[in-house]
N, C-alpha and C positions, 0 to 999 in steps of 0.2 A: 503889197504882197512880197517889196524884196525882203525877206526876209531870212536868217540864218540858223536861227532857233524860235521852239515851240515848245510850249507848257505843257503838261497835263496833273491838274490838281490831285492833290492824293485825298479827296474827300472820305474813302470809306476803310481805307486801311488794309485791304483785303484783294485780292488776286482780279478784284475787279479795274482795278487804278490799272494795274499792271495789265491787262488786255486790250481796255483804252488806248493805252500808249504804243505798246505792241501794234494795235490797230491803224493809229493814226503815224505810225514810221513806214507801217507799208504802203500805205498812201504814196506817203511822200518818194519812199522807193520806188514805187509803179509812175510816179511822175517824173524824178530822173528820170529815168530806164525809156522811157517815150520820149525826153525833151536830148538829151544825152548820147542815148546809146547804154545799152548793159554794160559795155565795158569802159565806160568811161564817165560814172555813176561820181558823183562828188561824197565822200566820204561821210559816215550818218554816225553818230556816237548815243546812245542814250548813258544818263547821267542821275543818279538821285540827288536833286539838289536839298531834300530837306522836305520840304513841306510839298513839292511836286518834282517830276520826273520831266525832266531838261532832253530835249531831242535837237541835237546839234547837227550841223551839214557845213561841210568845209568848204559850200560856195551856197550863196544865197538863191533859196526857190524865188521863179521871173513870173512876171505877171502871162510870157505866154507859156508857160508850163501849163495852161491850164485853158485850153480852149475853148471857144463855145463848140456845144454841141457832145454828141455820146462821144465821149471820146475811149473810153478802153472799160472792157467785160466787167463785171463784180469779182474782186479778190477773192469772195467766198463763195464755194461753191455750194449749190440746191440741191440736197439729198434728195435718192429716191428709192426706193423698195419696189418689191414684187406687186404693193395694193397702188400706187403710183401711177395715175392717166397720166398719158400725153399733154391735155390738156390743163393738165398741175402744174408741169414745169414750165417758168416762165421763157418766153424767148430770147436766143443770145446769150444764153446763163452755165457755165461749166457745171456739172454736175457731180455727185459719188454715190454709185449706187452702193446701197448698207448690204442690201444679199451677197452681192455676186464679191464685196470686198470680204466677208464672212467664208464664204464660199472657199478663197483662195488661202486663207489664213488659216483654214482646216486640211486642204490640201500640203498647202506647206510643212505645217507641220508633222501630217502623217509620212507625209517623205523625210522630215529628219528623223523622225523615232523607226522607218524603217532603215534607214542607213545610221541609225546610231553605231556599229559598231563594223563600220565597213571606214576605211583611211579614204576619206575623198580630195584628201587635198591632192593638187594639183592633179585631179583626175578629171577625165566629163563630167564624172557623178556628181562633182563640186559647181561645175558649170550650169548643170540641170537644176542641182538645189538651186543655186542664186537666180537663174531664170525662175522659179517658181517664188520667189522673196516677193510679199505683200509689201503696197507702200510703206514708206513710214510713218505717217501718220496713221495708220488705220484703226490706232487704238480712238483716235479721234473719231471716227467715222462711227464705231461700234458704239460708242458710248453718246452721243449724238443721237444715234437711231436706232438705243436699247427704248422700247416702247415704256418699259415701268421708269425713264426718265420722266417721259414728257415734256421731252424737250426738242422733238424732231418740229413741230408744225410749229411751233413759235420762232424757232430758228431760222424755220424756211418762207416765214411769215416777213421778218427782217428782211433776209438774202431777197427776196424777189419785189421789195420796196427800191429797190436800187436799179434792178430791170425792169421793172415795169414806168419808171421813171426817166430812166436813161440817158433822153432827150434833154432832162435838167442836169445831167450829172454836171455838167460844171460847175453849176450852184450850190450845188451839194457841196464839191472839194471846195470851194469860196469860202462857204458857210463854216467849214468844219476849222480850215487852216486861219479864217479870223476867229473864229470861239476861240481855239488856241494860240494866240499870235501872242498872249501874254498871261503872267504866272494867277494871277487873279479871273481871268476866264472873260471875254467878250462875249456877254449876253445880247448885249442888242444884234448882235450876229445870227444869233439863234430867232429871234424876234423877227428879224428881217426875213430869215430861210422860212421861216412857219407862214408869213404873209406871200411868198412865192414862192417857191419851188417843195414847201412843203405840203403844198394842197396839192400836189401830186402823190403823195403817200399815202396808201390807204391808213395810215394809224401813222398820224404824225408823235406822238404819248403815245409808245410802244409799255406797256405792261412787261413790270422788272420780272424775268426771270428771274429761278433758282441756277440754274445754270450758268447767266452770265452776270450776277447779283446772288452773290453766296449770301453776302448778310442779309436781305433781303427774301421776304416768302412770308404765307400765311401763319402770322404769330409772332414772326422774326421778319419785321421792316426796318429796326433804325441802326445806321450805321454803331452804335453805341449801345449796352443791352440795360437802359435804362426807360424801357418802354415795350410793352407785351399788347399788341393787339388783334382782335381778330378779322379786322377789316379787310379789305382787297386788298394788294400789296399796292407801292407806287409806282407813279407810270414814271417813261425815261423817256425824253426827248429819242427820235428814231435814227439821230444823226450818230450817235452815242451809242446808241444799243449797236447802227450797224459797224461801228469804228470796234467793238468788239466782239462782232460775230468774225471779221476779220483777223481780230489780233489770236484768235483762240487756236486758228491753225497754224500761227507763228510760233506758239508758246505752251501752247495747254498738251501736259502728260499724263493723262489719263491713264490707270491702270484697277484691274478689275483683282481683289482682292480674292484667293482660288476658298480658303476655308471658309468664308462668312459669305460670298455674293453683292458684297459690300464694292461702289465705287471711290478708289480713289485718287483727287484730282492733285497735280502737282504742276507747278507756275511759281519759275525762275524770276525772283528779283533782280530788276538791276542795278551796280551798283556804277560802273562806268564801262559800259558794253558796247563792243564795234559792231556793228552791223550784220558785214558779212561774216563775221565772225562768227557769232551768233546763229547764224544757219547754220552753216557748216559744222557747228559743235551739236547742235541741237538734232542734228539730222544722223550722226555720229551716236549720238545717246542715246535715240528713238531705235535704232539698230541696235544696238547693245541689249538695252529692255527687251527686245523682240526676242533674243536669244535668252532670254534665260529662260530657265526647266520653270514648267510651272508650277512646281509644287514650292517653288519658292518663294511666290508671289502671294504669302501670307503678309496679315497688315503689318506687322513691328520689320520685317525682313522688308517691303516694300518700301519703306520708308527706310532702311541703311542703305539696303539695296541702290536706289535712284539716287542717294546723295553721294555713296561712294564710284558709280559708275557715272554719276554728269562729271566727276573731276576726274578721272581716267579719259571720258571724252577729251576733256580741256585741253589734259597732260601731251593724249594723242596729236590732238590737231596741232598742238605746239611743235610736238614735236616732230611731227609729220607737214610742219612750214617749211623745214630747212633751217632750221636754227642750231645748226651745226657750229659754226664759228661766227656767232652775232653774238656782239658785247651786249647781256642781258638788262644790263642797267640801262639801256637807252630807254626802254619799255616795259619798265619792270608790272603796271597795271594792266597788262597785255598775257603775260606771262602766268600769274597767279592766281587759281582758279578765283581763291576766296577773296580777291581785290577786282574782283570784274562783277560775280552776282554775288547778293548777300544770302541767297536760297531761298527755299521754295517754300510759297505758300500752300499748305495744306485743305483740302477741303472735304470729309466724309459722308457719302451719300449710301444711306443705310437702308436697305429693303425692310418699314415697318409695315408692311401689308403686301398681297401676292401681288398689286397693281401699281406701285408708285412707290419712286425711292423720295428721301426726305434729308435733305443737306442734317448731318445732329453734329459735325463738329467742326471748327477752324483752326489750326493751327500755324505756326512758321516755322521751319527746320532750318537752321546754319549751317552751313556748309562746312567742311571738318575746315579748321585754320591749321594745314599741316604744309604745305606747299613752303613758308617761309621765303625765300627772297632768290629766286633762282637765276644762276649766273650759268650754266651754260647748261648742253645737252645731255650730260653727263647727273642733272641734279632734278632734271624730268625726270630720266629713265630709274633713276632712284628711289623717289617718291611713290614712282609709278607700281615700283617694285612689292612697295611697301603696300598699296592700298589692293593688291591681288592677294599679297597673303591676306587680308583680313576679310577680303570676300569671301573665297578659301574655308576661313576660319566661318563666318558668320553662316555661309551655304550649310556647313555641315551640322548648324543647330535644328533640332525639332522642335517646333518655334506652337505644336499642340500639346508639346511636355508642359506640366506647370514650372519645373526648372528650365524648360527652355526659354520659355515665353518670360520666365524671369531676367535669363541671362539676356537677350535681346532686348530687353528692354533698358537697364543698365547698359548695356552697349551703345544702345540710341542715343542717351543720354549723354553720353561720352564723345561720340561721332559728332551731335548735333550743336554741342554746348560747349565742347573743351574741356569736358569735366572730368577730369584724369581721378574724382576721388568714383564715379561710376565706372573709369578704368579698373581703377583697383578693386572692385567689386565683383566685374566683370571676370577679372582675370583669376578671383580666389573660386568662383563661381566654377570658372570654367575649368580649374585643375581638377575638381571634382568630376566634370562630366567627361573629363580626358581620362580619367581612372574607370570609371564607371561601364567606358565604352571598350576599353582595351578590356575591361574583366568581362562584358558579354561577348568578347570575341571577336570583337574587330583588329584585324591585322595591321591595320594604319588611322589613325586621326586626326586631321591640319593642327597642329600647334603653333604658335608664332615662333619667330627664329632671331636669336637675340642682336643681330645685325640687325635688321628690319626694326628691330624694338630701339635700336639705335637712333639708326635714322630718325624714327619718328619722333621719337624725344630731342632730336638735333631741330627739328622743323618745327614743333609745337611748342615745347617747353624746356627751352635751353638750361634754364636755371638746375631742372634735372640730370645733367650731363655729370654734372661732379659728384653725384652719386653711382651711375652706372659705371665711371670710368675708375674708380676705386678700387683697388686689389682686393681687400676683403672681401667687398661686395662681391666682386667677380667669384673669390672661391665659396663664398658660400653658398650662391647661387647653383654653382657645379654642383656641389655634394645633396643640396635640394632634386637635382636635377638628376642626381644618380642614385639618389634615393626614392625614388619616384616614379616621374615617366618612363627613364631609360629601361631599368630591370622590370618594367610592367610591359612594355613594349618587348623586350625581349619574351616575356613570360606568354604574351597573347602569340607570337610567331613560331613557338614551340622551340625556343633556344634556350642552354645553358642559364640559370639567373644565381650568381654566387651571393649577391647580397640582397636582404631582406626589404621585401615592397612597404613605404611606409604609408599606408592608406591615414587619408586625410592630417598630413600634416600641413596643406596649404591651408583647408578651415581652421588649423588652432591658430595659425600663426596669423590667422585674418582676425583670429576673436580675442586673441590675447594681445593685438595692439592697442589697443583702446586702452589699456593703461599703459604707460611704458616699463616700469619695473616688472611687472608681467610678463612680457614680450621679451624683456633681455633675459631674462630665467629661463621661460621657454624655446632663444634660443640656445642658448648656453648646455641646457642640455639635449637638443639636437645635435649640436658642434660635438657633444663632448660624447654620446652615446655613436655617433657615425664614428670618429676615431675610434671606439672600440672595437667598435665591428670590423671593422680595417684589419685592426691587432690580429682577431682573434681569426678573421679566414685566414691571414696571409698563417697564420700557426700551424692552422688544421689543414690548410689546401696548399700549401708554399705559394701562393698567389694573391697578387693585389694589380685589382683592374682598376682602380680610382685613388687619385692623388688624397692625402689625407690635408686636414684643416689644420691652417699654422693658428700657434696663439694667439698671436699678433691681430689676425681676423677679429677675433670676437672685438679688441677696441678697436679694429677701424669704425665696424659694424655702430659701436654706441656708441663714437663719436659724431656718424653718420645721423643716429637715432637723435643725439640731442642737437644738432643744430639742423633739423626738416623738420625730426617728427618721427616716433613709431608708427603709424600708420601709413607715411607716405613710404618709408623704406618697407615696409613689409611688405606694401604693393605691389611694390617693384620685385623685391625679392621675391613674392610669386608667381611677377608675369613671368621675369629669366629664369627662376628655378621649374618651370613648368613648360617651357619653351625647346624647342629641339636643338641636340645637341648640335655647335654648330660645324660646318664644313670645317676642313683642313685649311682652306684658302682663310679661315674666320678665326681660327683657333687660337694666334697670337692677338686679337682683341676682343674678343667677346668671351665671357665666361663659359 
């Protein structure tokens, strides 16, 4: 048992491995913590080595880390409800009850939407909100002991095989930390727990749920979708099932879909992740989710949503370490959301009848790769910058529009993948609904800000930089930008507007890339008809609010066009030319 590392096989590919592991670190952490002390815990890393997921400890677990006899509660706790006897819950056993955590989640909430528009910061009223704040997990708890799961009594069927046995728990932790003691898996371990300490278990072959076995369920049993049957599903060893009733309170983010009633679950890969880290971001996150409006917890937004706000966690906790003046390179895997987890496993559980949800999809979302290589506090607080305006940006989509739900989706795609040609999609998209919205009357609409658009092509795709940073580029983007947004912005605020609004020149200039001789025509004469307009106010009005377009533009413009691409410079030319004009403090480098 001295031992310093432990395996967990990536058998099923699926948010199940990942619970496992989860599972079997808390162990290990609840056995420091007793052998130790909390505060003097030997450091835990988890690690994707490839074909399984490495749990590391920077001093070897002891043979008396592990006593005979009960030695400490179940990690998970035995839900219970209003229809809940006494005699259900087993003894010795932490509990959550699902009403009363319901209960307060409603309360909570009616106190923010009555104080929505009273300033409570720094007031009681601030004090009273946070006093009424639901755990953070309670999206677990609800989704646990929503009854059309069916997944409370199986759950609680696990959790109270561990109490009810209690007396064996040290067999149990033997049994589990030798199964794992190497990357191939120690069965006779399992063999040996089942001949003793597992005929303490009412169901030693616990039946795989859909809940903590996504691939798995009536139809869908093989880790692979090369087999369709209708038999039972398969059973799981009970030491396994309970290593991930455990881990699902470490990891599992649950969030309830507001348009469709649809669940869905989200579970952080990791890729070289500390420990306590790992709480303290996750618990950071779970807060963050709690706070958002719910009318934004549509499915395409739920999913930008959670991947842009766990790396805002990260960004925080980093920088809320004190990493003021730490030379960033000591820890650079420490530091950078997308070098710690590779993101979240997806799993959609869809209401096809009034009484049972049914797992219909799996997915895995990546984490945005924008962070880049950050060397001090100054390159958090930047990135961090960056990923509010796109929330910003992303909150204010109507994601029931058919263009909404388009543009969020191209956006996902972009977030999820790196796929900057979904950027550009996104952004010709969304010039359109920037127009659309200022002409029904909206006073203001988040646009991206061509700093921020900076930034982020400085962290994602440097190779882009020598395009942004290009004088042409720069003025052409202006005169887009004041042919456009600006005097439509003015126009919705009831101000002055001397020059002509040019609806939809972000869609030609998105449709005419696709060939490029097209695209330099097309711009050519945008360049060339914005100069006139120039001419012809400053004649009639003695006035000129906007710089006019040098020559010289149009070739930097097609010199730009032939060594990328008309379609990559167009994109860009629409995120900046659609982008708010920038601050005074911006105005000597951003267009």
């Amino acid at each position: 048992m001295h031992q310093d590392a432990y395996f967990v096989p990536k058998r099923t590919g699926t948010y199940a491995d990942v619970l496992l592991t989860y599972g079997l670190a808390a162990i290990l952490d609840r056995l420091a913590g007793l052998a130790r002390g909390e505060f003097n815990k030997p450091r835990m890393t988890i690690v994707d080595a490839g074909p399984y997921y490495e749990i590391r400890l920077s001093e070897p677990v002891r043979k008396e880390w592990v006593p005979d006899g009960p030695f400490f509660r179940s990690p998970a706790p035995f839900l219970t409800n209003r229809r809940t006897s006494a005699d259900d819950v087993p003894p010795d056993t932490p509990t959550r009850d699902v009403d009363v955590t319901r209960e307060q989640v409603q309360a909570y909430r009616k106190m923010r939407f009555d104080l929505r528009e009273e300033n409570v910061r720094g007031s009681d009223l601030e004090q009273q909100l946070r006093d009424q704040e639901p755990p953070g997990d309670w999206t677990v708890v609800a989704f646990l002991g929503d009854r059309r799961m069916q997944a409370m009594d199986a759950y609680n069927r696990i959790v109270a095989g561990w109490a009810r046995s209690r007396d064996r728990a040290a067999e149990h932790v033997r049994a589990v930390l030798r199964l794992f003691s190497t990357p191939e898996g120690d069965e006779k371990a399992l063999q040996a727990w089942k001949k003793g300490a597992g005929k303490a278990i009412p169901k030693a072959q616990e039946t795989a749920s859909q809940l903590l076995n996504p691939h798995q369920g009536k139809g869908l049993n093989e880790p692979k979708a090369d087999a369709l049957r209708m038999d039972n599903v398969k059973d799981r060893p009970w030491p396994e099932e309970f290593l991930k009733a455990v881990g699902l309170w470490e990891c599992m983010i649950p969030r309830r879909v507001v348009d469709t009633e649809d669940w869905k679950v989200y579970v952080p890969a990791p890729l070289r992740l500390d420990w306590r880290a790992h709480r303290e971001v996750t618990a950071r996150f779970r807060r963050y989710l709690r706070n958002e409006r719910r009318g934004d917890e549509t499915s395409l937004k739920s999913d930008i949503t959670s991947l842009l706000l766990f790396v805002r966690a990260w960004l925080d906790y980093v920088e809320a370490a004190g990493q003021d003046d730490v030379n960033f390179d000591v820890d650079v895997t420490s530091m950078a959301p997308e070098k710690v987890v590779a993101g979240f496993h997806v799993a959609q559980f869809k209401l096809l009848s009034r009484s049972a949800y049914t797992m219909v999809n799996m997915s895995f979302l990546h984490l945005p790769q924008w962070t880049g290589t950050p060397r001090s506090r100054a390159d958090i607080l930047s990135i961090r910058e960056v990923i509010d305006e796109h929330l910003e940006v992303v909150r204010g989509i109507d994601e029931t529009r058919s263009d909404g739900h388009n543009l969020l989706r191209a956006y996902r795609d972009f977030v999820a993948g790196n796929n900057w040609g979904a950027f550009f999609d996104f952004a010709a998209g969304y010039s359109h609904e920037i127009m659309r919205r200022y002409n029904e009357g909206a006073r203001w609409v988040p646009t991206f800000s061509p700093s921020q658009l900076g930034r982020l092509i400085m962290a994602a795709d440097k190779p882009l930089l020598s395009i942004i940073q290009n004088e042409g580029f720069r003025e052409v983007a202006y005169a887009i930008r004041h042919s456009t947004v600006i005097p439509q912005s003015r126009k919705a605020n009831d101000q002055d507007v001397l020059y002509e609004v040019r609806y939809g020149l972000g869609a030609e200039l998105k449709r005419k890339a696709t060939v490029r001789d097209e695209f330099i025509v097309a711009l050519c004469h945008f360049m060339q008809s914005y100069n006139q307009e120039n001419v012809q106010k400053l004649e009639n009005t003695g006035k000129q609010l906007r710089r006019d377009l040098r020559t010289t533009a149009v070739e930097e413009v097609v010199r730009l066009v032939d060594e990328y691409g008309s379609e990559v410079v167009a994109g860009l030319l629409i995120a900046y030319g659609y982008a708010r004009e920038p601050r005074d403090a911006e105005a000597g480098t951003n267009p």
